[in-house]
C-alpha positions as CSV (number, residue, x, y, z in Angstrom):
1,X,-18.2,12.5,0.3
2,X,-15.7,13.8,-2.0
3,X,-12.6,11.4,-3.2
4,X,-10.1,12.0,-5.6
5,X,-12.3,12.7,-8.3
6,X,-15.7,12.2,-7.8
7,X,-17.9,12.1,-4.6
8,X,-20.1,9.2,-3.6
9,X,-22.3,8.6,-0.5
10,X,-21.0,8.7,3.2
11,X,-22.0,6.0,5.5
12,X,-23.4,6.3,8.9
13,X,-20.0,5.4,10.5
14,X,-15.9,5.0,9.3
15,X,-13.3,3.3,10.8
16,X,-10.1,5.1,11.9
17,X,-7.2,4.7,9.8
18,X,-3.5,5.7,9.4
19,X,-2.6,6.0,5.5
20,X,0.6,6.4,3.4
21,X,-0.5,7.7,0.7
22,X,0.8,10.6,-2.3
23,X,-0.1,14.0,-0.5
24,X,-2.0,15.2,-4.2
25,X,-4.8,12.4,-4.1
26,X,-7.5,11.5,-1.4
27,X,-6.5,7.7,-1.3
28,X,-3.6,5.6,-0.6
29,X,-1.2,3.2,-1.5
30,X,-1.3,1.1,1.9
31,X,-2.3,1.3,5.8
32,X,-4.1,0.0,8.0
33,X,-7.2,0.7,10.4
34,X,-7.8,0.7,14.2
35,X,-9.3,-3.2,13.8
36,X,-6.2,-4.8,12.6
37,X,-6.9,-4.5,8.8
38,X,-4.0,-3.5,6.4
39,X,-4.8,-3.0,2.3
40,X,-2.0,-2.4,0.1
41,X,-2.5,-2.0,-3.6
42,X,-0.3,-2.2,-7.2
43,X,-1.2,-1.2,-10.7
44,X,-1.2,-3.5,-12.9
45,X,-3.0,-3.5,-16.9
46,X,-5.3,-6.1,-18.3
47,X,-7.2,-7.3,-21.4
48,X,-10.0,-5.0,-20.4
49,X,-9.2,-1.2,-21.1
50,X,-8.2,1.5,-19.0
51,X,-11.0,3.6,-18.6
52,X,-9.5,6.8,-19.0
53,X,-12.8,8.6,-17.3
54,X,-12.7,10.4,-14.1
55,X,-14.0,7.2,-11.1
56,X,-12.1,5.8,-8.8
57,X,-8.9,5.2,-8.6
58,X,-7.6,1.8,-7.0
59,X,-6.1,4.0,-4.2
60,X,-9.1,5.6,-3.6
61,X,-10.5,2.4,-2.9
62,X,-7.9,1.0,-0.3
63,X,-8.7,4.1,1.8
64,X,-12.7,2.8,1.2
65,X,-11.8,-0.5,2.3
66,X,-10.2,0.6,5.5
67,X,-12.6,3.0,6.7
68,X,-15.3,0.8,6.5
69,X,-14.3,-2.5,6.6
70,X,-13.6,-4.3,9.8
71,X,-12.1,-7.2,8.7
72,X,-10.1,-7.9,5.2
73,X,-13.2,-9.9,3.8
74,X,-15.1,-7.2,4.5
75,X,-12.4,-4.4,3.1
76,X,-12.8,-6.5,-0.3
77,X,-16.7,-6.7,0.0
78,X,-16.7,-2.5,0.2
79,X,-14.1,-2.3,-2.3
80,X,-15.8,-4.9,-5.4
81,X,-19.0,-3.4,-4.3
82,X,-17.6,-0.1,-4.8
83,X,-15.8,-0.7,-8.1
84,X,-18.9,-1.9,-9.6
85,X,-20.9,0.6,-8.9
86,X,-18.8,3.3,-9.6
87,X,-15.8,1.7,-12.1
88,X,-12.1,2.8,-11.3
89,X,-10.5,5.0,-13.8
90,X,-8.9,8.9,-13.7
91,X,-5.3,9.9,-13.7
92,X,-3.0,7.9,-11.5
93,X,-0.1,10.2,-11.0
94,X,0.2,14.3,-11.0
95,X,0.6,14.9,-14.5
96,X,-1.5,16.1,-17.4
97,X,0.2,13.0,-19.7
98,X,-2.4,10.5,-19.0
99,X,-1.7,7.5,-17.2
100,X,-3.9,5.3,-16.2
101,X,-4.2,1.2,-14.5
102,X,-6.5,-1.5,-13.0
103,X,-5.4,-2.7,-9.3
104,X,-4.4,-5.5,-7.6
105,X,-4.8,-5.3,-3.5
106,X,-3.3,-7.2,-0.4
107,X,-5.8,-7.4,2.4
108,X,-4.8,-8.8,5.2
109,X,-6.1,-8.6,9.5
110,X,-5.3,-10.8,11.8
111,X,-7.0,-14.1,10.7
112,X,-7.2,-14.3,7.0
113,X,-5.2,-12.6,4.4
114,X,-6.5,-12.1,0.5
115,X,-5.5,-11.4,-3.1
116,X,-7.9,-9.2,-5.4
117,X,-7.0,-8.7,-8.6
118,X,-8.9,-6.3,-10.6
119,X,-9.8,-6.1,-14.2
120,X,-11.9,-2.7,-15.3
121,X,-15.2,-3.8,-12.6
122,X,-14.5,-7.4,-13.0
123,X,-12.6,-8.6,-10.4
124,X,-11.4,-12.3,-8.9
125,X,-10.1,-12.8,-5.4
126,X,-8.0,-15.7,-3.5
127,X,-7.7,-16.4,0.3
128,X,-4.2,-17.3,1.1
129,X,-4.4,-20.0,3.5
130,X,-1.0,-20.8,3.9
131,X,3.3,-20.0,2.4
132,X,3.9,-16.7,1.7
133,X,2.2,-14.6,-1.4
134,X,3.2,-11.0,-2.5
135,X,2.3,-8.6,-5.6
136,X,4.3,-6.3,-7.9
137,X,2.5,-4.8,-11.0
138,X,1.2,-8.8,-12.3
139,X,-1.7,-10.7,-12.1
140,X,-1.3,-13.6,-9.9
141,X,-4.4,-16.0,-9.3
142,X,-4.4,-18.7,-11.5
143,X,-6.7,-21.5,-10.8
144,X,-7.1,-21.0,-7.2
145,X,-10.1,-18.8,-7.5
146,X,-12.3,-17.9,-3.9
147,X,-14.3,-15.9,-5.0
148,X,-15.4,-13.6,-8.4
149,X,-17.6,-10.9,-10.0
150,X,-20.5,-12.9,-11.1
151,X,-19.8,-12.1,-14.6
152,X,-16.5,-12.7,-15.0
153,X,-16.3,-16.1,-16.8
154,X,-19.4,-14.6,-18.9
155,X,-17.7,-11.5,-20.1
156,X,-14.2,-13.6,-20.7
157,X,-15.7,-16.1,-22.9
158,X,-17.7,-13.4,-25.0
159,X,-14.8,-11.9,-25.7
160,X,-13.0,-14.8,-27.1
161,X,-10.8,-15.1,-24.2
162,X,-11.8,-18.5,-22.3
163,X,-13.5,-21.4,-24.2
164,X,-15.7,-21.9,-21.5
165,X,-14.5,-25.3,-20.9
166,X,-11.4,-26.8,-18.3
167,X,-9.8,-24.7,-15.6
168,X,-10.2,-20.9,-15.4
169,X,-7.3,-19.2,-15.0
170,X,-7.6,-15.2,-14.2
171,X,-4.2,-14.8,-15.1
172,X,-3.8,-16.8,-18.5
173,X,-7.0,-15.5,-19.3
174,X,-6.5,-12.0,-18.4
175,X,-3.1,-11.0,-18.5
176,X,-2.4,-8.4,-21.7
177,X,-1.3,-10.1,-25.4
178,X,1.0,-7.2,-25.5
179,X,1.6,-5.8,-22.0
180,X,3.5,-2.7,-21.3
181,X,7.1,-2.2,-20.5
182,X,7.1,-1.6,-16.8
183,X,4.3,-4.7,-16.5
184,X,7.6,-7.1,-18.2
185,X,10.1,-5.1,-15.6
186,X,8.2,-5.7,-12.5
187,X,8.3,-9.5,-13.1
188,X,11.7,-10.0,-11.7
189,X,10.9,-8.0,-8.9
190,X,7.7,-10.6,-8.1
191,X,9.9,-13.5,-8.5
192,X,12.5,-11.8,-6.5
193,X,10.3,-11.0,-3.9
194,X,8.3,-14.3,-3.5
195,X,12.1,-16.1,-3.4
196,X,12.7,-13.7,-0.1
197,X,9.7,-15.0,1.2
198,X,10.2,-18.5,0.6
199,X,13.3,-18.3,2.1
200,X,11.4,-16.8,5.3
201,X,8.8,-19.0,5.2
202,X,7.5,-19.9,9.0
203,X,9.8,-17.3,10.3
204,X,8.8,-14.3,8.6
205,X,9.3,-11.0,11.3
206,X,8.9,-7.5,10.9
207,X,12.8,-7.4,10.9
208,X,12.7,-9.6,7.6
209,X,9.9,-8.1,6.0
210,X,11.7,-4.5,6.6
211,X,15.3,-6.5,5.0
212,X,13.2,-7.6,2.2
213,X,11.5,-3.7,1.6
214,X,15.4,-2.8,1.7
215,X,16.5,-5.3,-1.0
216,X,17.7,-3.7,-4.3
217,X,19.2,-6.6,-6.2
218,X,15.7,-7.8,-6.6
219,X,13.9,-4.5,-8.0
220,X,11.5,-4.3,-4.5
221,X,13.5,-1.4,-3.0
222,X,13.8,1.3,-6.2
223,X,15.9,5.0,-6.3
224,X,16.8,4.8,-10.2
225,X,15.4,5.6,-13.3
226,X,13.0,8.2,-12.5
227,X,11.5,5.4,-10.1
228,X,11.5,5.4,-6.5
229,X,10.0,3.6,-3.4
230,X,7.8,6.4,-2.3
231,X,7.2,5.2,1.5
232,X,7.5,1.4,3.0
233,X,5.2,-0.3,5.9
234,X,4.9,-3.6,7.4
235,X,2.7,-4.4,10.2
236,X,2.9,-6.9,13.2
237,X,-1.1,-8.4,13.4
238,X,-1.0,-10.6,16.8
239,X,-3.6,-13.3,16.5
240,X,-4.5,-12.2,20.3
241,X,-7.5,-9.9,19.8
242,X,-6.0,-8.6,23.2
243,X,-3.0,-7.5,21.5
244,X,-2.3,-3.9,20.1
245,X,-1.3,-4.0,16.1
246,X,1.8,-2.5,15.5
247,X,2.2,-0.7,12.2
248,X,5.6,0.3,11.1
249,X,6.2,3.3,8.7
250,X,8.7,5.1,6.9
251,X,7.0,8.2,6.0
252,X,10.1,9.3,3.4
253,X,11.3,7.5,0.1
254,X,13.7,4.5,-0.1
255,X,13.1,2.2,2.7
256,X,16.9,1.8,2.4
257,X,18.0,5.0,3.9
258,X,14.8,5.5,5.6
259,X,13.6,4.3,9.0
260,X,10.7,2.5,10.1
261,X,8.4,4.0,13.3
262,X,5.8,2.3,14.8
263,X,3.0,3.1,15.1
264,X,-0.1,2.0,17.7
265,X,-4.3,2.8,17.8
266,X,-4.5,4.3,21.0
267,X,-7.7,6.4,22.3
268,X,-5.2,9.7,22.5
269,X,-3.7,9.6,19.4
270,X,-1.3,12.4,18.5
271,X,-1.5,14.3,15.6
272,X,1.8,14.2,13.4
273,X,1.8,17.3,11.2
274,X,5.8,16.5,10.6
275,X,4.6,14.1,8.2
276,X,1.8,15.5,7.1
277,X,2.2,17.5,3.2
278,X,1.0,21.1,2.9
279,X,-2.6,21.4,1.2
280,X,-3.7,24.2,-0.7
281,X,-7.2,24.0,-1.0
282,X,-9.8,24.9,-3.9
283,X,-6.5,26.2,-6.0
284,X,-4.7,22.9,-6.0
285,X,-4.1,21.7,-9.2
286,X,-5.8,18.5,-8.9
287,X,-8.5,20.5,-8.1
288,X,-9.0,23.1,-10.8
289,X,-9.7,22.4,-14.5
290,X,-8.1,21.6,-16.6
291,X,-6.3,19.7,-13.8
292,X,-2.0,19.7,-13.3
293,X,-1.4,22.4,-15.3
294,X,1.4,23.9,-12.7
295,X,3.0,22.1,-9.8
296,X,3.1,22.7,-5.8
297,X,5.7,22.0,-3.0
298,X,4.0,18.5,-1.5
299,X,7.2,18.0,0.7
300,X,5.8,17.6,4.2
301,X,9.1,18.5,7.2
302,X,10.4,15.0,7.9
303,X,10.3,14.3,3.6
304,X,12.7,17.5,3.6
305,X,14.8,16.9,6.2
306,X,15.2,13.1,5.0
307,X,16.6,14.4,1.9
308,X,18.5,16.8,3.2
309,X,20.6,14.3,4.7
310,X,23.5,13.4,3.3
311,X,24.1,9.6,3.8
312,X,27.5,8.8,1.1
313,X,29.8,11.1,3.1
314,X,31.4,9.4,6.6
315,X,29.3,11.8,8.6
316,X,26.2,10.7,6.7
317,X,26.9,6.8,7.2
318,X,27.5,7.1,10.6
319,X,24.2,9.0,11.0
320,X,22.6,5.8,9.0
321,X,24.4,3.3,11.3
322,X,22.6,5.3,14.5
323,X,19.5,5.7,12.9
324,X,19.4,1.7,12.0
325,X,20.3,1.1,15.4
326,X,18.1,3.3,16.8
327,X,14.8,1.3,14.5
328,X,16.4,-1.9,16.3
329,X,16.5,-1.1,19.4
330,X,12.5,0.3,18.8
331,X,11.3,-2.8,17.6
332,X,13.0,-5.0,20.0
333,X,11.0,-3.2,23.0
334,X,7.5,-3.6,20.6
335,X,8.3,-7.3,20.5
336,X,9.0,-8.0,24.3
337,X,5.7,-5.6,24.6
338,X,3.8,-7.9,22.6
339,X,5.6,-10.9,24.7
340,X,4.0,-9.3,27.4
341,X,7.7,-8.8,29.2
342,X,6.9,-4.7,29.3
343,X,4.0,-2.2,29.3
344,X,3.7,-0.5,26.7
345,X,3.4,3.5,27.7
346,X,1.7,6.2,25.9
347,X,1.0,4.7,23.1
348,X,-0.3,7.4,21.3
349,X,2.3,9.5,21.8
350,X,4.7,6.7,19.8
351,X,4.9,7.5,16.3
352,X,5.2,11.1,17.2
353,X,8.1,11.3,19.4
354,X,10.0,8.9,17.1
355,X,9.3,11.3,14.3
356,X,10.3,14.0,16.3
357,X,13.7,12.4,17.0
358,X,14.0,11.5,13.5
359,X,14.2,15.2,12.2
360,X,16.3,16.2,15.2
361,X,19.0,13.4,14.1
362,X,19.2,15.3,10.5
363,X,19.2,18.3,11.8
């Protein structure tokens, strides 16, 4: 099967998945699959080089993860089994500059959740058991270590990097001497984020994750600087295997001015080509060598109608106001769903018509 950049085998049978991904690359940045697992992932550079080498690239491997892993343990089993066999490495954004990173990935279903932070095909990965734990562009496991690449203590003591005695620490031991710029920026934005979760903590809800994706005092929601929040999600995982998962996605650019749409696994899924970028085939650039040398129109119809909305003016704030209304009135009918105080209809028919009614607000 053919990913971003290279192919590798096909197994017998893949999960079904809903992705939010960059419309030039195979992979994605986060979603989830039809057995209640979500993988997100973040760049993020270590003491091992960037291989600057055509493999696969961290989002190449969340899409892995979720089409064939049917539980988050087993989305990082496919994903470290993948990375060592294969290595991660290519470039990470549609340009010909080169820019290239290692990953870090949030897998979560609806039992466990885990951190895997990734460093060239050494990797080290901790269940979260309990609090609250995010990611942005750092490495974050210290001491409390479930589970590693076989070498990885090996490979970090050869290099002078760990005595080999006390406490191993991925991050101290890892982390960069000289990191880059944007790996200093982002770590306001962790500490910004894990204080909104801490302040949450036991009574985090979609409607406070979706606050905290807004927030722009911390760094977590961007639209400056040449950097943007591409597309937001947050997912409700009921602990009830009886329970439908509820994934909520924005589909457009700053979570701020977007809105969030659920979306529900049914057997009669509808298609959603409003949100779904143009391809182009054997002559896309990411496709022909020398690769990116000119660039295409990746706007999908709700991305251009989303911009085309003007929300500073009075008419445009008042169109936010409905729209924000609108999202809250939609997720307090998922939640008395999921209290079992209504049936939920046509499931597969959700995402779509609240799409649809999306675009025909801008318009």
């Amino acid at each position: 099967m053919q990913c971003t950049y290279i192919s590798i085998p096909q197994v017998e049978h893949t999960n079904a998945v809903v992705l939010s991904r960059p419309a030039w690359l195979w992979g994605a940045e986060m979603g989830a699959n039809e057995h209640g697992v979500c993988v997100g992932n973040e760049a993020v550079w270590t003491k091992e080089p960037v291989n600057p080498e055509e493999a696969l690239l961290g989002m190449d491997l969340v899409r892995l993860g979720l089409e064939r892993g049917d539980s988050a343990r087993a989305a990082l089993n496919v994903i470290t089994a993948l990375l060592e066999q294969f290595g991660q490495g290519g470039a990470c954004r549609e340009t010909s500059e080169p820019f290239s990173y290692h990953n870090t990935f949030l897998l979560v279903d609806r039992q466990e959740a885990w951190v895997l932070e990734t460093a060239g095909k050494l990797w080290a990965a901790q269940k979260v058991t309990e609090g609250v734990k995010n990611i942005s562009n750092q490495l974050t496991i210290d001491f409390e270590i479930s589970a590693e690449h076989p070498d990885l203590r090996s490979v970090a003591q050869a290099q002078g990097w760990w005595s080999g005695e006390g406490d191993f620490s991925f991050t101290a031991v890892f982390s960069p001497d000289h990191p880059p710029a944007r790996m200093e920026m982002a770590k306001q934005r962790y500490r910004g984020g894990t204080a909104l979760l801490q302040q949450h903590n036991g009574s985090v809800t979609a409607e406070v994750m979706m606050s905290i994706l807004r927030d722009k005092a911390s760094g977590i929601c961007m639209d400056s600087e040449g950097f943007r929040t591409t597309g937001s999600m947050v997912s409700i995982l009921p602990r009830n295997p009886n329970m439908p998962c509820v994934h909520f996605l924005t589909a457009t650019p700053d979570p701020s001015r977007s809105v969030f749409k659920p979306f529900i696994f049914s057997e009669s899924v509808r298609p959603v080509s409003m949100v779904m970028s143009p391809q182009y085939g054997p002559g896309d650039p990411v496709r022909t060598l020398p690769r990116f040398q000119h660039q295409v129109d990746r706007k999908h119809e709700l991305y251009k109608a989303h911009q085309m909305a003007n929300t500073s003016s009075d008419a445009g704030v008042s169109l936010q106001d409905t729209m924000r209304y609108l999202e809250s009135q939609c997720l307090e009918e998922i939640e008395a769903m999921l209290r079992g105080e209504v049936q939920g209809q046509e499931l597969g028919d959700l995402f779509f018509d609240c799409v649809d009614a999306e675009i025909k607000f801008y318009q």
